[in-house]
mmCIF file of the N, C-alpha and C atoms, coordinates in Angstrom:
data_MODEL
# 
_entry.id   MODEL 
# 
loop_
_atom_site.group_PDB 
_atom_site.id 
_atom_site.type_symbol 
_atom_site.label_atom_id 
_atom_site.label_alt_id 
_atom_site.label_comp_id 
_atom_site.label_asym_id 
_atom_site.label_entity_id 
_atom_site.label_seq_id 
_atom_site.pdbx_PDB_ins_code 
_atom_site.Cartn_x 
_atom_site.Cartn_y 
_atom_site.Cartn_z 
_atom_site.occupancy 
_atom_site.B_iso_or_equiv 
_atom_site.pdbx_formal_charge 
_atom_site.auth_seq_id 
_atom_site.auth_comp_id 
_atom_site.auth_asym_id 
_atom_site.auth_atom_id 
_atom_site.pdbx_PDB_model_num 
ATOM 1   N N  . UNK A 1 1  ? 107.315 127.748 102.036 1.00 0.00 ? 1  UNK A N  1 
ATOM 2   C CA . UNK A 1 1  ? 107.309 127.856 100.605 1.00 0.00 ? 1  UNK A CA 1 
ATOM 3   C C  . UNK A 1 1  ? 107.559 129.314 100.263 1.00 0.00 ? 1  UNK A C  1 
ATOM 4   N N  . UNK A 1 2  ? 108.474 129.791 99.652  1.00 0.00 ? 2  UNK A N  1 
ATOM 5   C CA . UNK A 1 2  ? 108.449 131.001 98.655  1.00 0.00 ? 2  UNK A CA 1 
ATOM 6   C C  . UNK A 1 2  ? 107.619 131.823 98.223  1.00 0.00 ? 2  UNK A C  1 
ATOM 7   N N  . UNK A 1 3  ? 107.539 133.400 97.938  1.00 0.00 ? 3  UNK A N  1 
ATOM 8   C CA . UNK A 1 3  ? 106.583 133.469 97.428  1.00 0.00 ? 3  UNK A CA 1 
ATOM 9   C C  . UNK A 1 3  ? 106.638 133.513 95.610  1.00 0.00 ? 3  UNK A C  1 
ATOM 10  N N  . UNK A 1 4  ? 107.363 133.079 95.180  1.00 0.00 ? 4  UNK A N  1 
ATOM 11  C CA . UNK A 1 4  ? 106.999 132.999 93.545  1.00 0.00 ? 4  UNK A CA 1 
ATOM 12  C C  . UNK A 1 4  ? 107.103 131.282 93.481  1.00 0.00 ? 4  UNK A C  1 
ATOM 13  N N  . UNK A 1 5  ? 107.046 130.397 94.470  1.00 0.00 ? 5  UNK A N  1 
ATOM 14  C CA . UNK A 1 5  ? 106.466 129.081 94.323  1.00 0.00 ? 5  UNK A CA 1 
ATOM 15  C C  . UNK A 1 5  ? 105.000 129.250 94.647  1.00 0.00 ? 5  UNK A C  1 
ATOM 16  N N  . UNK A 1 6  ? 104.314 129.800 95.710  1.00 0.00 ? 6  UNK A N  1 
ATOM 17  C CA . UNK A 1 6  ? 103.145 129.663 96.000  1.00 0.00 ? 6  UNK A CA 1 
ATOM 18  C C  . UNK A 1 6  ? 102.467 130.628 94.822  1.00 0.00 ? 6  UNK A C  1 
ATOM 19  N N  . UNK A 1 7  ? 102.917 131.629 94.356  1.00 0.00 ? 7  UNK A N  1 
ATOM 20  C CA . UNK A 1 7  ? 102.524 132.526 93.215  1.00 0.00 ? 7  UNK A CA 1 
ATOM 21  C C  . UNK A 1 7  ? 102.019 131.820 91.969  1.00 0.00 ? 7  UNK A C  1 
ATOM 22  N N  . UNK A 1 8  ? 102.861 130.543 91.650  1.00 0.00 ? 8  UNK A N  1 
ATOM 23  C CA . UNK A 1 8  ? 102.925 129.627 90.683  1.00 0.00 ? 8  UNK A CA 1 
ATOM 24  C C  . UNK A 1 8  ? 102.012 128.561 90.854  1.00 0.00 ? 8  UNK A C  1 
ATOM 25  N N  . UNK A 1 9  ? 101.953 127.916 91.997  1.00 0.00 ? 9  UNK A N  1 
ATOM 26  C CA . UNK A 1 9  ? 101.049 126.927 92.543  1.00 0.00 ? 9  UNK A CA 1 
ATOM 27  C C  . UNK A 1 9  ? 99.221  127.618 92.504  1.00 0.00 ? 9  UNK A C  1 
ATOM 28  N N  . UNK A 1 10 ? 99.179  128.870 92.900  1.00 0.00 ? 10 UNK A N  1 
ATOM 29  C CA . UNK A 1 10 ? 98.123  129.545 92.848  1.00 0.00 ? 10 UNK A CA 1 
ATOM 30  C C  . UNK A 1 10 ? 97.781  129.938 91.279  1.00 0.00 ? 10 UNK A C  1 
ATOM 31  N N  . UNK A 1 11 ? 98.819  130.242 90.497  1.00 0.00 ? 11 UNK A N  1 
ATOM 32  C CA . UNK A 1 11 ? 98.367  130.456 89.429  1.00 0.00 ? 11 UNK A CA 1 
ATOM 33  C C  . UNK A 1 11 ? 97.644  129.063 88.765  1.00 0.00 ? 11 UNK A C  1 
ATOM 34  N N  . UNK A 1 12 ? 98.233  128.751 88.766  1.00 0.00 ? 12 UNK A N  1 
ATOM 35  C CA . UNK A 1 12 ? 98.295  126.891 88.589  1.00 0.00 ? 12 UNK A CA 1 
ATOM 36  C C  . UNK A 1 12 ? 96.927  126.087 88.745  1.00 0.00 ? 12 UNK A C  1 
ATOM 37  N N  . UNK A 1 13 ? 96.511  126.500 89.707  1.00 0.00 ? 13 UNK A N  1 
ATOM 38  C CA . UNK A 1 13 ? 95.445  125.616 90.440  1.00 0.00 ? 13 UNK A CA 1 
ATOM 39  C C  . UNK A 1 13 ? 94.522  126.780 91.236  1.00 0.00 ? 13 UNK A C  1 
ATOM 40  N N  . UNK A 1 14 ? 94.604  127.897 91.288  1.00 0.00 ? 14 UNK A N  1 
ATOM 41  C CA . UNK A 1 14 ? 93.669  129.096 92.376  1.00 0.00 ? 14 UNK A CA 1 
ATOM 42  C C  . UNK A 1 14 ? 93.842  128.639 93.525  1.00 0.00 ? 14 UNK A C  1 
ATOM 43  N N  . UNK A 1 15 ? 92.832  129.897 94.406  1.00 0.00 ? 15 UNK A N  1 
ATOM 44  C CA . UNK A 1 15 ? 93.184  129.163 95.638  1.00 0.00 ? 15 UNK A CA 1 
ATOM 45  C C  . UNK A 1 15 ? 92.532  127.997 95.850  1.00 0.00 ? 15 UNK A C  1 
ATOM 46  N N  . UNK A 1 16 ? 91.490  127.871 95.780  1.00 0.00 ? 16 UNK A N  1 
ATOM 47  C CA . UNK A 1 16 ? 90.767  126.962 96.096  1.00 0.00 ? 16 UNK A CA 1 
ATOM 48  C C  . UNK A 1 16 ? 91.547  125.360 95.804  1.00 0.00 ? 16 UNK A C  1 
ATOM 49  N N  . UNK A 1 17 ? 92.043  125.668 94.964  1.00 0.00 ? 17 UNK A N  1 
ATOM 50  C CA . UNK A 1 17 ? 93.122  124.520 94.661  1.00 0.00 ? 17 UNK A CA 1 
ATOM 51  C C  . UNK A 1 17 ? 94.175  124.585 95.536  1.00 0.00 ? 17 UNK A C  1 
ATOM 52  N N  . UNK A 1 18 ? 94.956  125.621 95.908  1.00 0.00 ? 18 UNK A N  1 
ATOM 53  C CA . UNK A 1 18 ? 95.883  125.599 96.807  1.00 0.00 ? 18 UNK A CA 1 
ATOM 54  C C  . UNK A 1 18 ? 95.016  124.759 98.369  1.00 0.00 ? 18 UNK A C  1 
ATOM 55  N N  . UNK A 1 19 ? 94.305  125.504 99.029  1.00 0.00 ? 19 UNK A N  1 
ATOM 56  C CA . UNK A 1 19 ? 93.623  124.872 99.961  1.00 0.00 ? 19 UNK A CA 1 
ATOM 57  C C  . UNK A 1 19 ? 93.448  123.649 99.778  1.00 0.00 ? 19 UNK A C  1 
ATOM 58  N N  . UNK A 1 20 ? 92.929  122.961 98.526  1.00 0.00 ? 20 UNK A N  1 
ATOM 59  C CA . UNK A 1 20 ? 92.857  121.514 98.262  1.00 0.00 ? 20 UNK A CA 1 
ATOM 60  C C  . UNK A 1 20 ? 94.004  120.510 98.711  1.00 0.00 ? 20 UNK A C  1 
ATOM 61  N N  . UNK A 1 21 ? 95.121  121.270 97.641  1.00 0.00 ? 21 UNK A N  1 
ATOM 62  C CA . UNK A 1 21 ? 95.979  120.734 97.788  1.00 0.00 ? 21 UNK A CA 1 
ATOM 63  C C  . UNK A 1 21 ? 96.935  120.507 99.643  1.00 0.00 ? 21 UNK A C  1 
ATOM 64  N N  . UNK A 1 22 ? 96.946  121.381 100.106 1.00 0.00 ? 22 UNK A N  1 
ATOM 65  C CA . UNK A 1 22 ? 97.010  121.350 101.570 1.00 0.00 ? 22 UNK A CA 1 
ATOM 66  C C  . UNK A 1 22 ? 96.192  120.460 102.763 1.00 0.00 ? 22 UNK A C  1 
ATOM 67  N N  . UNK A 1 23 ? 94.771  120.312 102.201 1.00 0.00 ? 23 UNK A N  1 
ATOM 68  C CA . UNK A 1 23 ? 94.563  119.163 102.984 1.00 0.00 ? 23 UNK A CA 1 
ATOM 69  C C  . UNK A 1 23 ? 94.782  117.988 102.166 1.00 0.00 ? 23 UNK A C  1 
ATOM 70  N N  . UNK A 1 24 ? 94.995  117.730 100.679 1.00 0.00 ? 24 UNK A N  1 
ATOM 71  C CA . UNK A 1 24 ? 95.877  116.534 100.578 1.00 0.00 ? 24 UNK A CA 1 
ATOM 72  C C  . UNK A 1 24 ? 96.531  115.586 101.529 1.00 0.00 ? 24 UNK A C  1 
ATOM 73  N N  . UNK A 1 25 ? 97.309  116.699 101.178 1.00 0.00 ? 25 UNK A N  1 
ATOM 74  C CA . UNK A 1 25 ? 98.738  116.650 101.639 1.00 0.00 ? 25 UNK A CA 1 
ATOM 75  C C  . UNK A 1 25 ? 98.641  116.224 103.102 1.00 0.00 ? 25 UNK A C  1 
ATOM 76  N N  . UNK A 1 26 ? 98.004  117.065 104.471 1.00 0.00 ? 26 UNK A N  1 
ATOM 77  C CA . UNK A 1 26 ? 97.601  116.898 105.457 1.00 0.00 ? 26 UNK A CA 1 
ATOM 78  C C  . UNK A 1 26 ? 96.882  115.347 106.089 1.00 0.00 ? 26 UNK A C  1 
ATOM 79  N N  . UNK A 1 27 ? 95.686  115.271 105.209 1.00 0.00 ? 27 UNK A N  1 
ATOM 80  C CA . UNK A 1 27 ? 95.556  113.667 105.149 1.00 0.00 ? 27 UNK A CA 1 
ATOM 81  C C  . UNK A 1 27 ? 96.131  112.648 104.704 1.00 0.00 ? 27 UNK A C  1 
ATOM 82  N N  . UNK A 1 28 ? 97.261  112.637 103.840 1.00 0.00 ? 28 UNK A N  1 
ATOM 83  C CA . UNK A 1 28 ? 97.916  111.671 103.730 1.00 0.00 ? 28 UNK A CA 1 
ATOM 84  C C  . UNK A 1 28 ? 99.143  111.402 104.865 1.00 0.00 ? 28 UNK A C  1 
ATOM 85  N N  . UNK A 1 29 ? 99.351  112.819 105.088 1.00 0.00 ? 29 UNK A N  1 
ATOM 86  C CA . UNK A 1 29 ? 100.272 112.575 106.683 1.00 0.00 ? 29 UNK A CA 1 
ATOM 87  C C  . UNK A 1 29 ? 100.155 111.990 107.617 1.00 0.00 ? 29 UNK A C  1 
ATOM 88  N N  . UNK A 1 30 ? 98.862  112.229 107.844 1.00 0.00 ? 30 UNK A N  1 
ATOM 89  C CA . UNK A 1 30 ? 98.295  111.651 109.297 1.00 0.00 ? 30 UNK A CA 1 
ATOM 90  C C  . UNK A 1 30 ? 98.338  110.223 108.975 1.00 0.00 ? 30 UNK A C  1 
ATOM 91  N N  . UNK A 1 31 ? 97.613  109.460 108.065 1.00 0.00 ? 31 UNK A N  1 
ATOM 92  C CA . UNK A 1 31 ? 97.006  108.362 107.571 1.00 0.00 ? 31 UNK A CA 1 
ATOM 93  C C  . UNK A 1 31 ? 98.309  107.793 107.966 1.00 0.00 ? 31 UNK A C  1 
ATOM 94  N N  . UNK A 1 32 ? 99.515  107.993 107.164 1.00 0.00 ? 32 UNK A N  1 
ATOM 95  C CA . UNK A 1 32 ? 100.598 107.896 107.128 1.00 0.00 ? 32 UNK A CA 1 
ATOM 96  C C  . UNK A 1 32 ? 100.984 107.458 108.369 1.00 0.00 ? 32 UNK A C  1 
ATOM 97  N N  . UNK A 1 33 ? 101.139 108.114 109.169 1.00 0.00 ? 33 UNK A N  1 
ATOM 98  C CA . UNK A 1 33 ? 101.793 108.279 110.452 1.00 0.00 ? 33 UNK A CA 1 
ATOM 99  C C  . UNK A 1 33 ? 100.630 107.562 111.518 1.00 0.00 ? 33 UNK A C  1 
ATOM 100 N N  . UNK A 1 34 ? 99.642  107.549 111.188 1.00 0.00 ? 34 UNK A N  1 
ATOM 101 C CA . UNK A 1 34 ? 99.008  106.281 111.897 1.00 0.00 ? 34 UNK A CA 1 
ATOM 102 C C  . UNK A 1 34 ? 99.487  104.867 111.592 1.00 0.00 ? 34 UNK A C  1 
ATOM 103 N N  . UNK A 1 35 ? 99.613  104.741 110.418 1.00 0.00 ? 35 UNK A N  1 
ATOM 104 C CA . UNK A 1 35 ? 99.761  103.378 110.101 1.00 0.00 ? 35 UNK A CA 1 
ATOM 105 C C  . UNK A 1 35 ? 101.605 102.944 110.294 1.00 0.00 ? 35 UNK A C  1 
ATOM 106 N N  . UNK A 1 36 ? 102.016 103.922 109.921 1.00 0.00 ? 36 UNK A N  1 
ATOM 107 C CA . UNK A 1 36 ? 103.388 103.419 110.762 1.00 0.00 ? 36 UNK A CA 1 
ATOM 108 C C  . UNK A 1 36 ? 103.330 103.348 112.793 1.00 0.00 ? 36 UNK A C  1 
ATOM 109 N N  . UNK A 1 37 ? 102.583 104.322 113.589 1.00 0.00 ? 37 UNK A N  1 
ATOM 110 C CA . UNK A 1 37 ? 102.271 104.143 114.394 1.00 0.00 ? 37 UNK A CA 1 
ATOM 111 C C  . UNK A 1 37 ? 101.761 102.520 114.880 1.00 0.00 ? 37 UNK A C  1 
ATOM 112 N N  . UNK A 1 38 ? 100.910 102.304 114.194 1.00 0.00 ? 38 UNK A N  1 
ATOM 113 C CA . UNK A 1 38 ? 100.258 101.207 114.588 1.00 0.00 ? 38 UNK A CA 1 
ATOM 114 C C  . UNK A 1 38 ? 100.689 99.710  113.857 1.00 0.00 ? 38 UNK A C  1 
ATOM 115 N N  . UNK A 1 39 ? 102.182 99.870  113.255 1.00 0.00 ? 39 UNK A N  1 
ATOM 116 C CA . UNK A 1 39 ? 103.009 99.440  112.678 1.00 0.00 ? 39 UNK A CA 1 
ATOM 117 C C  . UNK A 1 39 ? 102.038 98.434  111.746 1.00 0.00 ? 39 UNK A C  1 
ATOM 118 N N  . UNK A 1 40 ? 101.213 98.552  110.963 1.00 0.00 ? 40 UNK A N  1 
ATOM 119 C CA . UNK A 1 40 ? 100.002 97.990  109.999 1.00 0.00 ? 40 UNK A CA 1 
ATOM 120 C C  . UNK A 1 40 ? 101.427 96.996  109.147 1.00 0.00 ? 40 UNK A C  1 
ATOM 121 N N  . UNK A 1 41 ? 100.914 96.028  109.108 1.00 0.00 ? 41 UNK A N  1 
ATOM 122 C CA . UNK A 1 41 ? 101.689 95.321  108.087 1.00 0.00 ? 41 UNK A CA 1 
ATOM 123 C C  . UNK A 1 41 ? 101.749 95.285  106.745 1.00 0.00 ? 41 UNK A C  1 
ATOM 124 N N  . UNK A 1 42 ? 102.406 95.037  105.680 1.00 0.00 ? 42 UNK A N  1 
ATOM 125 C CA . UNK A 1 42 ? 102.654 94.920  104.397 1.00 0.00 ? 42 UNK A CA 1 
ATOM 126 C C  . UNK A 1 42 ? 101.738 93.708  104.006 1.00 0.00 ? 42 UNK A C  1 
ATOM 127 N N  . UNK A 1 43 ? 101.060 93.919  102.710 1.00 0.00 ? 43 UNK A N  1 
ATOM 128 C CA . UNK A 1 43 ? 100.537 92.937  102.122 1.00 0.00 ? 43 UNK A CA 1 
ATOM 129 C C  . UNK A 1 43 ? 101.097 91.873  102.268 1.00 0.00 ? 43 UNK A C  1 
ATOM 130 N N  . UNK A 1 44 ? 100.559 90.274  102.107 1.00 0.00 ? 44 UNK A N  1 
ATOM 131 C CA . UNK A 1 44 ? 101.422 88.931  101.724 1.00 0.00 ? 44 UNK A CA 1 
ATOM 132 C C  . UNK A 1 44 ? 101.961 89.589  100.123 1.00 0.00 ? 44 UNK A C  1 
ATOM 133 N N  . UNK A 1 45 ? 103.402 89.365  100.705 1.00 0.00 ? 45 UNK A N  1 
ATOM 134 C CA . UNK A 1 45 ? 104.383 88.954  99.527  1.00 0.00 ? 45 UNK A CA 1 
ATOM 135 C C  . UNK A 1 45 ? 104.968 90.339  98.996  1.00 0.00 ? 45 UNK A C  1 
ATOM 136 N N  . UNK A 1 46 ? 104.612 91.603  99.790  1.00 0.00 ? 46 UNK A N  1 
ATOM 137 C CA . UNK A 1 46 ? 104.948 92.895  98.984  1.00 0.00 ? 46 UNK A CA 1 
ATOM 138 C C  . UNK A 1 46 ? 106.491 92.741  100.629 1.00 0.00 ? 46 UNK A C  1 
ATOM 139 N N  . UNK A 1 47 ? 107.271 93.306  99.515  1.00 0.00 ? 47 UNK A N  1 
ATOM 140 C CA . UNK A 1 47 ? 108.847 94.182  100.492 1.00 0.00 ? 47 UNK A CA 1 
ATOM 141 C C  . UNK A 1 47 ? 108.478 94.863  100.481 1.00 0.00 ? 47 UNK A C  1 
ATOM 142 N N  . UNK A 1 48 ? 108.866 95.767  101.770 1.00 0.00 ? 48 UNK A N  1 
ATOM 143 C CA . UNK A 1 48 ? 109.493 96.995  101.850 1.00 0.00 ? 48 UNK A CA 1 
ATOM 144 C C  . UNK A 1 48 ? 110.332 97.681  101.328 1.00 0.00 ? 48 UNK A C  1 
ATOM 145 N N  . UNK A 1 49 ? 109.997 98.839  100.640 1.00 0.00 ? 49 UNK A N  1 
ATOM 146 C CA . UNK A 1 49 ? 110.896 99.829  99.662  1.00 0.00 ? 49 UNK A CA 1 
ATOM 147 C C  . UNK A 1 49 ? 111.892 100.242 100.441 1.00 0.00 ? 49 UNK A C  1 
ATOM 148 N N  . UNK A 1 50 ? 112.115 100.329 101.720 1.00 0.00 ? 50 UNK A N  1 
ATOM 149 C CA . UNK A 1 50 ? 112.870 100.996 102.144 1.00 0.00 ? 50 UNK A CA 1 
ATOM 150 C C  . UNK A 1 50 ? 113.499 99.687  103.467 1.00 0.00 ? 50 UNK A C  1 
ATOM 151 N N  . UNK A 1 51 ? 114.729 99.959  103.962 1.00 0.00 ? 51 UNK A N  1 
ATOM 152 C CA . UNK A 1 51 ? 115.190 98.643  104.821 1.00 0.00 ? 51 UNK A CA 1 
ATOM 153 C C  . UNK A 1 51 ? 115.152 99.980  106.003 1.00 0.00 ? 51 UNK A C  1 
ATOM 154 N N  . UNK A 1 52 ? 115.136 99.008  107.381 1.00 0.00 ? 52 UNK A N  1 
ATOM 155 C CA . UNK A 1 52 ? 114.576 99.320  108.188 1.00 0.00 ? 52 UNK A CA 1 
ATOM 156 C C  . UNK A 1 52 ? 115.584 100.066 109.224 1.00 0.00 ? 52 UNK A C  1 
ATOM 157 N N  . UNK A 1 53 ? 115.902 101.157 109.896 1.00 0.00 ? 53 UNK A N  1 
ATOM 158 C CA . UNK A 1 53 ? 117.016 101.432 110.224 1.00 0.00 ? 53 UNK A CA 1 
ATOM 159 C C  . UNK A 1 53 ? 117.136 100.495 111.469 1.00 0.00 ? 53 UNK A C  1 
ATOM 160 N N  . UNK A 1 54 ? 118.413 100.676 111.569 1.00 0.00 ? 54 UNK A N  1 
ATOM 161 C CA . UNK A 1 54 ? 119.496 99.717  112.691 1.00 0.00 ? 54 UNK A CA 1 
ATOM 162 C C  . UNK A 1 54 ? 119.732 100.514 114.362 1.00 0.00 ? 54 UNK A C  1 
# 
């Protein structure tokens, strides 16, 4: 990131918010990437937003 994006983000939110926002971000990755890992299935009756590569 830049520094007059993180300048902005900090203004924005402080740090403490910046830090927040970073483990957000961090836990939704993982979560993420477990559950495609462990290929978790889709609700009954929900598609997939995205088609599956070939």
């Amino acid at each position: 990131m830049s520094d007059p994006v993180f300048a902005a983000v900090k203004a924005r939110f402080g740090e403490r918010g910046v830090v927040d926002l970073i483990g957000v971000m961090g836990y939704y990755h993982i979560v993420s990437m477990a559950l495609n890992v462990d290929r978790y299935p889709l609700p009954d009756g929900a598609k997939p937003e995205l088609q599956a590569l070939k």
